[in-house]
DRENPA-604558 format. One record per residue: residue in one letter; x, y, z of N, C-alpha, C in turn. Coordinates in nm, 4 decimals. Layout:
BEGIN
<site><type>a</type><n_u>X</n_u><n_v>Y</n_v><n_w>Z</n_w><ca_u>X</ca_u><ca_v>Y</ca_v><ca_w>Z</ca_w><c_u>X</c_u><c_v>Y</c_v><c_w>Z</c_w></site>
...
END
This chain:
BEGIN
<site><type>x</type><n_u>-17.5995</n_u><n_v>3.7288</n_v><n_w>12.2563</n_w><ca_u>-17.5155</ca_u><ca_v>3.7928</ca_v><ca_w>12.3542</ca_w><c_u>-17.4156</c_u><c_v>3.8859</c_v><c_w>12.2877</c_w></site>
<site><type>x</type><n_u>-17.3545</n_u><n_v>3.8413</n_v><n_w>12.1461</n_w><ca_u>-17.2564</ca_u><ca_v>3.9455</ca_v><ca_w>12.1192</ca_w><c_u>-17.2556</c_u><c_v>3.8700</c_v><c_w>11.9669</c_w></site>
<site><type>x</type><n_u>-17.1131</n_u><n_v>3.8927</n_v><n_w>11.9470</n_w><ca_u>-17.0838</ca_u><ca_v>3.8414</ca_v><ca_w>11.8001</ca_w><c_u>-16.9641</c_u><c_v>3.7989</c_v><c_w>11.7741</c_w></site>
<site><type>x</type><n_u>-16.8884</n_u><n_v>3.7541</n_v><n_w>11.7236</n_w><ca_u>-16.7443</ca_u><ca_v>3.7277</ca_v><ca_w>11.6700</ca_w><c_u>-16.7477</c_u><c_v>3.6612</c_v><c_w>11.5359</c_w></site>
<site><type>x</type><n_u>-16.5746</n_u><n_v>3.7310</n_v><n_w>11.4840</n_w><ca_u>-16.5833</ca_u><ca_v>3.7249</ca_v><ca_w>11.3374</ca_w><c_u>-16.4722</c_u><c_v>3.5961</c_v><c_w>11.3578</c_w></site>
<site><type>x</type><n_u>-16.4809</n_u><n_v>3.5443</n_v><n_w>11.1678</n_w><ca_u>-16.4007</ca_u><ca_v>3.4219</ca_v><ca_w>11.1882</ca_w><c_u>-16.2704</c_u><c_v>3.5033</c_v><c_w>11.0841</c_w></site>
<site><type>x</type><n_u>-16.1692</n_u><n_v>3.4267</n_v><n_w>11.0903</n_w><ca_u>-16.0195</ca_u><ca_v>3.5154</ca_v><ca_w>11.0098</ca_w><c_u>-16.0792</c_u><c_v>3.5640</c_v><c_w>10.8580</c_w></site>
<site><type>x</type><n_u>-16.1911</n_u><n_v>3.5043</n_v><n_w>10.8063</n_w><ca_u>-16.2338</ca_u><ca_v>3.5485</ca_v><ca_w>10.6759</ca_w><c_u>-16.3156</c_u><c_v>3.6795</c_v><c_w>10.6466</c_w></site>
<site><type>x</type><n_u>-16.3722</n_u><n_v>3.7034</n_v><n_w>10.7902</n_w><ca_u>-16.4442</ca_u><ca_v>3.8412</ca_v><ca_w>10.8176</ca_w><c_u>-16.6355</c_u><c_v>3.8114</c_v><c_w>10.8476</c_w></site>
<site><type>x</type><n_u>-16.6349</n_u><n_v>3.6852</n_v><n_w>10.8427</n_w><ca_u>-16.7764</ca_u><ca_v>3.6310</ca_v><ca_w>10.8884</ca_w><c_u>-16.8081</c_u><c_v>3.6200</c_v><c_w>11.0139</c_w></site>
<site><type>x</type><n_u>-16.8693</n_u><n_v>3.7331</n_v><n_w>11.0634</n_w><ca_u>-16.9468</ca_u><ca_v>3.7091</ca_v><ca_w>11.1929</ca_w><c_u>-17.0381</c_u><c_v>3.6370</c_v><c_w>11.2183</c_w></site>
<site><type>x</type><n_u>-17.0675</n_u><n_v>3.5945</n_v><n_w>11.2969</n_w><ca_u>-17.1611</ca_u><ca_v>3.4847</ca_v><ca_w>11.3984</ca_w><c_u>-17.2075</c_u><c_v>3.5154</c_v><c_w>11.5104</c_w></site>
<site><type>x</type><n_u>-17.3424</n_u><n_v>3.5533</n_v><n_w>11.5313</n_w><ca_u>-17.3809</ca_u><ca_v>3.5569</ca_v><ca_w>11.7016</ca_w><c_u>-17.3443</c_u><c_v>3.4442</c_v><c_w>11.7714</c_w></site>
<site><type>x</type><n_u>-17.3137</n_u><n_v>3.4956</n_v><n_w>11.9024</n_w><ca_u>-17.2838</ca_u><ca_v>3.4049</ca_v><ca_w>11.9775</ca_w><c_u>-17.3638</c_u><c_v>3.3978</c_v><c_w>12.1424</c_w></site>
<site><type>x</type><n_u>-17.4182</n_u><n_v>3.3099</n_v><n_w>12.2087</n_w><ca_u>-17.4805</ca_u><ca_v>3.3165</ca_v><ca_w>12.3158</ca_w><c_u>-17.4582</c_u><c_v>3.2305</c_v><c_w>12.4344</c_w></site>
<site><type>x</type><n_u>-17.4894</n_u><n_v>3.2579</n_v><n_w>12.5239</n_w><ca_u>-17.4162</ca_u><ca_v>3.2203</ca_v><ca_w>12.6551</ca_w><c_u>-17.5237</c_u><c_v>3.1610</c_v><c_w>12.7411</c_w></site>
<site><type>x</type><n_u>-17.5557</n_u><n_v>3.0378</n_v><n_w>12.7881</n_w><ca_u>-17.6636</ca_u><ca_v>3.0696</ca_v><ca_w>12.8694</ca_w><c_u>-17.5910</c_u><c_v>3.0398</c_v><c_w>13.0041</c_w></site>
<site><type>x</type><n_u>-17.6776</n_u><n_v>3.1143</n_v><n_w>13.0776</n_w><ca_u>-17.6393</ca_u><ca_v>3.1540</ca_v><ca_w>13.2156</ca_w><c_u>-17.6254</c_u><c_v>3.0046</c_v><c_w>13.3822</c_w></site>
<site><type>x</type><n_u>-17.7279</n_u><n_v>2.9876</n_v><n_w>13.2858</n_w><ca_u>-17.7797</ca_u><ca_v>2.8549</ca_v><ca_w>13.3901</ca_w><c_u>-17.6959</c_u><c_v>2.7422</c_v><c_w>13.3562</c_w></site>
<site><type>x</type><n_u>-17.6989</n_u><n_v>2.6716</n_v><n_w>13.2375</n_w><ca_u>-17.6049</ca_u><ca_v>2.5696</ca_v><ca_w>13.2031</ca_w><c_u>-17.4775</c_u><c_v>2.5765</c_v><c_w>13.1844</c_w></site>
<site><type>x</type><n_u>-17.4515</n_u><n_v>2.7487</n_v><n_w>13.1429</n_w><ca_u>-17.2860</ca_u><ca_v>2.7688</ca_v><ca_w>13.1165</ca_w><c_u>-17.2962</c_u><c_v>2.7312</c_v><c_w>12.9118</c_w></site>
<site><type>x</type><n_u>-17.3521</n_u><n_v>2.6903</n_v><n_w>12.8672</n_w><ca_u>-17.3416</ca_u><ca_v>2.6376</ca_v><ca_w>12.7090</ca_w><c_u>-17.3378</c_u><c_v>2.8068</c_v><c_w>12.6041</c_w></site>
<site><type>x</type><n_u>-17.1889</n_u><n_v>2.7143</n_v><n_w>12.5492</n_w><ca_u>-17.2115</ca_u><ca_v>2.8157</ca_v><ca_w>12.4744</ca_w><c_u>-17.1871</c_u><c_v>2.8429</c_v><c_w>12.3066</c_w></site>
<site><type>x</type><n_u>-17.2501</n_u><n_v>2.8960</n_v><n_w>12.2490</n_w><ca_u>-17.2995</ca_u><ca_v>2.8294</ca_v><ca_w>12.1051</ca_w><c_u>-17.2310</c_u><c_v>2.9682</c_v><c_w>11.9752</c_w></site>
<site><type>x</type><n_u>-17.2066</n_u><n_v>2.9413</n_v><n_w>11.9283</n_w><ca_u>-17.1531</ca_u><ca_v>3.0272</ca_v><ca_w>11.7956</ca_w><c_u>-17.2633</c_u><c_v>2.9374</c_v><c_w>11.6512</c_w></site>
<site><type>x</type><n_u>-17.3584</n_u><n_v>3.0630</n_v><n_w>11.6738</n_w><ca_u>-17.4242</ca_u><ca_v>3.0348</ca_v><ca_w>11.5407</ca_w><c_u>-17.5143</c_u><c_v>2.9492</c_v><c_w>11.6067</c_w></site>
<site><type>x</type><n_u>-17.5238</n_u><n_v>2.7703</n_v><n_w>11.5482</n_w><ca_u>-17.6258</ca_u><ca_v>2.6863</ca_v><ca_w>11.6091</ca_w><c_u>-17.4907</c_u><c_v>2.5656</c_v><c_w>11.6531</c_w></site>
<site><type>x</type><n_u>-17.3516</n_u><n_v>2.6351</n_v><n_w>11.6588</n_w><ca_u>-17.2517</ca_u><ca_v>2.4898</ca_v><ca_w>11.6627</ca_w><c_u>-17.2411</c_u><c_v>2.5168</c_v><c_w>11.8490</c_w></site>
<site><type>x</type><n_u>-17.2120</n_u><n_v>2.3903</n_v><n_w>11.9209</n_w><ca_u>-17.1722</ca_u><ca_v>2.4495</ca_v><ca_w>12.0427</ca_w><c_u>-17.0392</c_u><c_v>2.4601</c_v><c_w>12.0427</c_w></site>
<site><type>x</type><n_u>-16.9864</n_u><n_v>2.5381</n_v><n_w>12.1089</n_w><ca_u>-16.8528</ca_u><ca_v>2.5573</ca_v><ca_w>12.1481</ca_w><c_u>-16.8321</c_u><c_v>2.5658</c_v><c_w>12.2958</c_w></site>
<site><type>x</type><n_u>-16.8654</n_u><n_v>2.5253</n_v><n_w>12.3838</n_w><ca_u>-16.8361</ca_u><ca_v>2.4666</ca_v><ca_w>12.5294</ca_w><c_u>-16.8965</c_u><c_v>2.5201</c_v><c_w>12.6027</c_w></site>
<site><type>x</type><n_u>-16.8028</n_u><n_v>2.5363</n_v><n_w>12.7109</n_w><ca_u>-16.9019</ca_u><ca_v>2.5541</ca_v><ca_w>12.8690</ca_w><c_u>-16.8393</c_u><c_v>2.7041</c_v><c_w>12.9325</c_w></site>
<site><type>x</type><n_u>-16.8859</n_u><n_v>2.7620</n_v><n_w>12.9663</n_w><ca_u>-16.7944</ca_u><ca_v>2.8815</ca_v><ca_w>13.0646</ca_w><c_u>-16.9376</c_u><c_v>2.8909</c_v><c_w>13.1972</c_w></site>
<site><type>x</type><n_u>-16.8097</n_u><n_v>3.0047</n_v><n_w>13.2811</n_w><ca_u>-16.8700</ca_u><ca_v>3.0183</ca_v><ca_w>13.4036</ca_w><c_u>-16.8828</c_u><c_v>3.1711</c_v><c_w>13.3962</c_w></site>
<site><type>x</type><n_u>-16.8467</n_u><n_v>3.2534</n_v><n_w>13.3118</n_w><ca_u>-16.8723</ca_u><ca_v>3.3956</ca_v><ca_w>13.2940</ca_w><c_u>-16.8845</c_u><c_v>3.4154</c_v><c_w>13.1616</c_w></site>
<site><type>x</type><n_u>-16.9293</n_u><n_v>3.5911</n_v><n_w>13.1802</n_w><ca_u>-16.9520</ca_u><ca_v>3.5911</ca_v><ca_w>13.0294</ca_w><c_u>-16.7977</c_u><c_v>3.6606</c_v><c_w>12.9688</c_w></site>
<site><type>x</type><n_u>-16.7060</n_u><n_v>3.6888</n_v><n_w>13.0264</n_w><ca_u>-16.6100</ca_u><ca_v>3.6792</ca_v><ca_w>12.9817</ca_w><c_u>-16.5458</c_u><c_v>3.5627</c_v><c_w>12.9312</c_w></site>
<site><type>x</type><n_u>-16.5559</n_u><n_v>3.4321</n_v><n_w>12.9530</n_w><ca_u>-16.4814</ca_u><ca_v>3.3394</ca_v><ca_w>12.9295</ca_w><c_u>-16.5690</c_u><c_v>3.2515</c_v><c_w>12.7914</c_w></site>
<site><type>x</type><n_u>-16.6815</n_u><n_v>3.3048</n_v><n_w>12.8178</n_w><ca_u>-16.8018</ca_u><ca_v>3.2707</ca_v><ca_w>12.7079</ca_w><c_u>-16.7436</c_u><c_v>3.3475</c_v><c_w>12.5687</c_w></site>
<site><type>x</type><n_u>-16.7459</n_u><n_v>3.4563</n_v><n_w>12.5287</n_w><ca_u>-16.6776</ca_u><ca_v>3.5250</ca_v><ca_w>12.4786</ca_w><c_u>-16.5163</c_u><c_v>3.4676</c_v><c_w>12.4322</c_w></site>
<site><type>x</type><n_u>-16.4348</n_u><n_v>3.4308</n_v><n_w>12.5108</n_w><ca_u>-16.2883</ca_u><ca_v>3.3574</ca_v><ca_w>12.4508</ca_w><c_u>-16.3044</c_u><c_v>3.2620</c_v><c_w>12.4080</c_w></site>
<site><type>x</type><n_u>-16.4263</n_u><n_v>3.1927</n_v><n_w>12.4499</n_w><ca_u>-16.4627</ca_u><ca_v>3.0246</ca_v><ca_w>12.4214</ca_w><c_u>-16.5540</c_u><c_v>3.0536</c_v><c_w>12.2549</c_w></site>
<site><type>x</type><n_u>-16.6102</n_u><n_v>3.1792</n_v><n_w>12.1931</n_w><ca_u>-16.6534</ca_u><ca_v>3.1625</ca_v><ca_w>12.1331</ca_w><c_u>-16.5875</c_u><c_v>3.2187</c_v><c_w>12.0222</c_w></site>
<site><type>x</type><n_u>-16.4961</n_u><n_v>3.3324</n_v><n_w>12.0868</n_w><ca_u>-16.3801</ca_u><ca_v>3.3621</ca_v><ca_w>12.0150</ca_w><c_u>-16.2887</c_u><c_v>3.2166</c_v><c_w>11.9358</c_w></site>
<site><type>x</type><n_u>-16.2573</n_u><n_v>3.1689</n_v><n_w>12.0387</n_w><ca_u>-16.1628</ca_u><ca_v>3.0575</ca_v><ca_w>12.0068</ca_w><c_u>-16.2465</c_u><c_v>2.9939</c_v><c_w>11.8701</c_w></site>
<site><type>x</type><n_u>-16.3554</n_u><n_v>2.9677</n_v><n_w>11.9189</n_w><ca_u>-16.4291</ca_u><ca_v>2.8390</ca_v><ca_w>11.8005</ca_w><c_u>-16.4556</c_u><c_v>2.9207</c_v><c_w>11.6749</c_w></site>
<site><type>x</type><n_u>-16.4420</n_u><n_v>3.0572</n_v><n_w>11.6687</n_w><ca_u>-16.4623</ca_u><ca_v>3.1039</ca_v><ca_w>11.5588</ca_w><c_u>-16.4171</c_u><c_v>3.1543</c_v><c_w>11.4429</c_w></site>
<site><type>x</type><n_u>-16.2430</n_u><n_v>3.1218</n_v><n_w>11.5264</n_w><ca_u>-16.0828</ca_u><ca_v>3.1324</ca_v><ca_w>11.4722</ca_w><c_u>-16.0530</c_u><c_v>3.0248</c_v><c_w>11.4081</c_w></site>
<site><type>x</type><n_u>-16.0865</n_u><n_v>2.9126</n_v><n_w>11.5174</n_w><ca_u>-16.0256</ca_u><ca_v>2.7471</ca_v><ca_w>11.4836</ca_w><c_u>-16.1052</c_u><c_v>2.6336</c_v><c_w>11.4051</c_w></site>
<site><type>x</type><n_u>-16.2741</n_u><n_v>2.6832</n_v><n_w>11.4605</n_w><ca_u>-16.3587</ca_u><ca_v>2.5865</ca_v><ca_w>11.4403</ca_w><c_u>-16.3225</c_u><c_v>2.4330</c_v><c_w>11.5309</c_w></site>
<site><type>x</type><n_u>-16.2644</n_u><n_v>2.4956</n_v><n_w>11.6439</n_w><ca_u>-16.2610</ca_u><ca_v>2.4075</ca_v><ca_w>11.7263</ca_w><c_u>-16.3078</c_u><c_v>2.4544</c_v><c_w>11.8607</c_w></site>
<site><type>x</type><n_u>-16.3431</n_u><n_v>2.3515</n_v><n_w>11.9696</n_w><ca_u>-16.4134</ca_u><ca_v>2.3931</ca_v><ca_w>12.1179</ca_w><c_u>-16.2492</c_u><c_v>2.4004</c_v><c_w>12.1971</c_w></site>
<site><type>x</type><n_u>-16.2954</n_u><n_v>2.4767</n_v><n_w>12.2700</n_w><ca_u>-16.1813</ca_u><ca_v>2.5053</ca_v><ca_w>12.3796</ca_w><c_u>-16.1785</c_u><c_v>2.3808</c_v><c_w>12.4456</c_w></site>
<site><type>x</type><n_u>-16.0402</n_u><n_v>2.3546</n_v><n_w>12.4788</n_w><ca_u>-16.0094</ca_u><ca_v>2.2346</ca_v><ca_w>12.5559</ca_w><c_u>-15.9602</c_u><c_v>2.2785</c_v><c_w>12.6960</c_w></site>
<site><type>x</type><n_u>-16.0307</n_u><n_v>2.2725</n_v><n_w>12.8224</n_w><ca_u>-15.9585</ca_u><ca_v>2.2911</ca_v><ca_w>12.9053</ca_w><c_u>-15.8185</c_u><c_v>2.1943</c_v><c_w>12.9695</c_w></site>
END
């Protein structure tokens, strides 16, 4: 779906699936969204922190 870098400058694809909402950086999951905007912050987030978004 897209990509995001981590603070060291390592990017990671990242993908969204539509139906389940799961959403994965690399092969790690990093949570659930309901758009692909929020898929994107959620994968943002995990790729800053190495942590899943907590709602």
């Amino acid at each position: 779906m897209g990509e995001v870098k981590t603070p060291t400058g390592s990017a990671y694809p990242y993908y969204w699936d539509e139906d389940t909402g799961e959403v994965t950086v690399g092969n790690e999951p990093a949570g659930t969204a309901s758009s692909a905007d929020e898929a994107w912050r959620k994968a943002n987030f995990y790729a800053t922190t190495s942590q899943k978004w907590k709602n």
